[in-house]
NUSE-665649 format. One line per field, with one value per residue (C-alpha): residue number from 1; x, z, y. Coordinates in nm, 4 decimals. Example, Ala and Ser with C-alpha at 12.3 -4.5 7.8 and 13.67 -1.06 7.14 Angstrom:
% residues 2
fike: (1	2)
east: (1.2300	1.3670)
up: (0.7800	0.7140)
north: (-0.4500	-0.1060)
//
This chain:
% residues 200
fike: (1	2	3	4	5	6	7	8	9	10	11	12	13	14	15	16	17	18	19	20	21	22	23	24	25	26	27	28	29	30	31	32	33	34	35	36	37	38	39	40	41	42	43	44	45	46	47	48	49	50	51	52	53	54	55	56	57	58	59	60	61	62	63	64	65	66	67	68	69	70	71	72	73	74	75	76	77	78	79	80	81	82	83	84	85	86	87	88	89	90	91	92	93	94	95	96	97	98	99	100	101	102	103	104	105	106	107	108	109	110	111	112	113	114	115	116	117	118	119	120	121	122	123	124	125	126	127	128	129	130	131	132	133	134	135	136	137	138	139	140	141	142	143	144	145	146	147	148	149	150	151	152	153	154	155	156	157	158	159	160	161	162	163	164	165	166	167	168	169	170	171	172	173	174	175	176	177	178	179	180	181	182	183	184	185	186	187	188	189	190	191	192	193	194	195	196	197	198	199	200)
east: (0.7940	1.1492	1.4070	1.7815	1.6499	1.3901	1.0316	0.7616	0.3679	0.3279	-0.0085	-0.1395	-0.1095	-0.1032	-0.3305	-0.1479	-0.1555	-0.2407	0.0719	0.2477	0.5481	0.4997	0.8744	1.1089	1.4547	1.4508	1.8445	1.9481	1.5692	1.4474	1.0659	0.9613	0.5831	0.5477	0.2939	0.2006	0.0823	-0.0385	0.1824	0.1548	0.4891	0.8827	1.0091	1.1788	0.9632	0.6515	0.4156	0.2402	-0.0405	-0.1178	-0.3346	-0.1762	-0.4109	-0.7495	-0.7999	-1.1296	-1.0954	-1.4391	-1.5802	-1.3304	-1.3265	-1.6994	-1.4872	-1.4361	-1.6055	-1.6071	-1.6744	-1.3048	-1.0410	-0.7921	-0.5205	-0.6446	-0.8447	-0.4808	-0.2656	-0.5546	-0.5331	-0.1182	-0.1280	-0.3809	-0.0923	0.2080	0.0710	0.0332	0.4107	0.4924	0.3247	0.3939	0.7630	0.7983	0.5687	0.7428	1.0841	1.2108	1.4092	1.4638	1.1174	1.0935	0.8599	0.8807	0.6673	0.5764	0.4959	0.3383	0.2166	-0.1436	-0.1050	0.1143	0.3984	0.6237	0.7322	0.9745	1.0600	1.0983	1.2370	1.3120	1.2816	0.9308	0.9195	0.7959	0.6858	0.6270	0.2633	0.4584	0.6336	0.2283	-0.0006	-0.3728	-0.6510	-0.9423	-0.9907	-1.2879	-1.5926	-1.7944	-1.5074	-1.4462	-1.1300	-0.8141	-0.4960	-0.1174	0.1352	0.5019	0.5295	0.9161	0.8197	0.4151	0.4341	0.1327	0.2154	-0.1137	-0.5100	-0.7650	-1.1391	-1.3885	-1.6133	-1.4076	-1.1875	-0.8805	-0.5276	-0.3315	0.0203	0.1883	0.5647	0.8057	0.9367	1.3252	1.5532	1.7118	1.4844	1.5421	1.2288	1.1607	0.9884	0.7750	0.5388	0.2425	0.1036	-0.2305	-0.1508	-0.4376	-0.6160	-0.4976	-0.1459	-0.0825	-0.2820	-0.0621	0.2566	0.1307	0.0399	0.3714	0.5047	0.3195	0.4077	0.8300	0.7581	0.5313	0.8433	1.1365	1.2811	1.4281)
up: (4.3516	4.2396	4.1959	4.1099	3.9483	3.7326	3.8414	3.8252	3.9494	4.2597	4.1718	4.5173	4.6216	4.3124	4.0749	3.7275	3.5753	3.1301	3.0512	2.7825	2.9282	3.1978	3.2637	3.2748	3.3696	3.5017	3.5311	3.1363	3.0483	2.8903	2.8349	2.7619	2.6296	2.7465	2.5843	2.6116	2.2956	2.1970	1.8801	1.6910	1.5789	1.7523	1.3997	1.2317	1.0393	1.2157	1.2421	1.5698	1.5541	1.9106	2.0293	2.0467	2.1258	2.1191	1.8767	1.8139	1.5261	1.4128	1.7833	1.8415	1.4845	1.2911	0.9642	0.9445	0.8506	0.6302	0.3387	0.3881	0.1817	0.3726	0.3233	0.5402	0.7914	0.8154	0.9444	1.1362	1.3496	1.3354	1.4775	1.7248	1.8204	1.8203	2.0622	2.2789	2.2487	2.2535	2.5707	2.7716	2.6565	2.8237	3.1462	3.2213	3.1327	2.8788	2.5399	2.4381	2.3645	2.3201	2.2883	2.4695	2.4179	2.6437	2.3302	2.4504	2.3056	2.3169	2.5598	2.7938	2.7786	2.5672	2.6179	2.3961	2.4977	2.1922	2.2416	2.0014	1.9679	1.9306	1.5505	1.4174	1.0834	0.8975	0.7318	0.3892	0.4967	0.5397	0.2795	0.3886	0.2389	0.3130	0.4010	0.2460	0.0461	0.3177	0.4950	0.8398	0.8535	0.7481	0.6662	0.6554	0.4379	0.4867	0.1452	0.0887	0.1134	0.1142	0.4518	0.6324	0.9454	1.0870	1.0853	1.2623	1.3075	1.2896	1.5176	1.7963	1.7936	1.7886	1.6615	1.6048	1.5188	1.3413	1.5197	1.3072	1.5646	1.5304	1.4107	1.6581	1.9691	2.2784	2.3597	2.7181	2.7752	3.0945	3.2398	3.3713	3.6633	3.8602	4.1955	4.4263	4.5344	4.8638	4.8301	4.5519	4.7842	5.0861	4.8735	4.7664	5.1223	5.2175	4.9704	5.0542	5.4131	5.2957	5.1241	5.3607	5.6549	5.4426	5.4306	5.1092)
north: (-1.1042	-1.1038	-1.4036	-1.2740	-0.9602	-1.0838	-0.9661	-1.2799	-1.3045	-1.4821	-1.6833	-1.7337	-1.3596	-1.1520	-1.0613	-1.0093	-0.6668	-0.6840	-0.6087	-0.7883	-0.8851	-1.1748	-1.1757	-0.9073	-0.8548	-0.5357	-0.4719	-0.5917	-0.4165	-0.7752	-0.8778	-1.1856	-1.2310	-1.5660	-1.8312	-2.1572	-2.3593	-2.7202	-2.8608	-3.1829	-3.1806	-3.0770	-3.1047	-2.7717	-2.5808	-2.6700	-2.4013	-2.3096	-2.0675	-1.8562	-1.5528	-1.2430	-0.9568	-0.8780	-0.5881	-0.5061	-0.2304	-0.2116	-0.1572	0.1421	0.3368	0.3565	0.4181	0.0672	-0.2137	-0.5716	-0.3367	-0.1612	-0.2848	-0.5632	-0.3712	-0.1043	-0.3414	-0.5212	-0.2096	-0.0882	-0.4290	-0.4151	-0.0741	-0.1692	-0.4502	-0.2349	0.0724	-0.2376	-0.3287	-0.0062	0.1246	-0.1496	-0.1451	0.1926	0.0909	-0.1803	-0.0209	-0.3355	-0.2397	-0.5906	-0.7703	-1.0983	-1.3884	-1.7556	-1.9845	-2.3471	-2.6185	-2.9050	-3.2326	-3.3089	-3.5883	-3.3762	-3.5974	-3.3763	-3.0064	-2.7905	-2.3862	-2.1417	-1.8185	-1.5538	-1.1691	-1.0461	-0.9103	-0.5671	-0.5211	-0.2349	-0.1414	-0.2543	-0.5531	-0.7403	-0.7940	-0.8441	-1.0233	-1.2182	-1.5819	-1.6835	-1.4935	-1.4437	-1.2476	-1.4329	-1.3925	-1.1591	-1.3180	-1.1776	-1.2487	-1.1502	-0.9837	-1.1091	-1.4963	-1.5061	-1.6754	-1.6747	-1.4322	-1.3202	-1.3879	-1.1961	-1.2752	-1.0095	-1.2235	-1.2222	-0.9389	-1.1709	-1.1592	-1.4814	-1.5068	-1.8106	-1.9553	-2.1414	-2.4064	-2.3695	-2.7421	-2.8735	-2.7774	-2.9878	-3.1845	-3.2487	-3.6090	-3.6801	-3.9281	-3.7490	-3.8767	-3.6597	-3.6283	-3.6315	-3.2656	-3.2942	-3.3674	-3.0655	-2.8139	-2.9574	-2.8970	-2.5241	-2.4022	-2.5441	-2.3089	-2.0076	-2.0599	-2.0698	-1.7899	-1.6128	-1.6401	-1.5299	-1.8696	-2.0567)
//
């Protein structure tokens, strides 16, 4: 499905591919990674924490292991990440990555978008360590500030990456209300039948 050039997943008759970039603008060659996180704060210089990837480093190379030093656990995991962005870059023909994310208060009554181009560090630019003694997690740092960047858990395999919400963002305010089952499945079929016809 395609609305003024930009290619989107039609939910009630596609299946989306896992690819990393949900939106793309195929004629300016823009990706968007698009996310949707819970925040207790709008406020600049909140930090948001999200899943990135799955890399599970240990289950694909036997040479490592909790015993390996950080360091070498941490660029294992970031190269893991980048032959993602990389391969999918060139499959789904995008040059200019980028990352938006949906933030969303806990009681669904407040919504904020953040957008900004999806970052690339170099092996030296991180520096890795673990969280704790007993080694459940691996931790980040962006070596020119010693902010907390990354974590990944050995138990799961995942990769989380931490957001600075930008000043200034707009907030969106609503008042939820749940519409009854019937009426939302009446308003999607009536959708999907628009759609289905070719009219707008």
């Amino acid at each position: 499905m395609s609305k003024g050039g930009i290619k989107l997943v039609d939910p009630l008759n596609e299946i989306r591919a896992k690819l990393l970039f949900d939106v793309v603008d195929a004629k300016r060659r823009i990706g968007w990674s698009a996310k949707t996180g819970l925040t207790t704060s709008f406020e600049g210089g909140h930090e948001v924490e999200l899943v990135i990837q799955r890399a599970d480093i240990f289950g694909k190379n036997i040479k490592f292991s909790k015993k390996s030093p950080p360091d070498s656990l941490g660029k294992a995991v970031m190269e893991h990440w980048y032959s993602k962005v990389y391969q999918d870059a060139i499959t789904q023909g995008v040059d200019d990555k980028r990352v938006c994310i949906l933030l969303k208060s806990k009681e669904n009554d407040k919504y904020a978008c953040v957008e900004e181009s999806l970052e690339e560090y170099s092996p030296d630019e991180i520096e890795w360590s673990w969280t704790n003694k007993e080694k459940k997690g691996l931790q980040g740092r962006r070596k020119s500030d010693n902010k907390l960047k990354f974590r990944w858990y050995p138990s799961g395999a995942q990769l989380f990456e931490r957001f600075v919400v930008p000043d200034g963002i707009d907030v969106i305010k609503v008042a939820p209300r749940r519409l009854p089952v019937k009426t939302v499945m009446d308003f999607l079929i009536a959708i999907d039948t628009l759609e289905s016809s070719g009219k707008k």
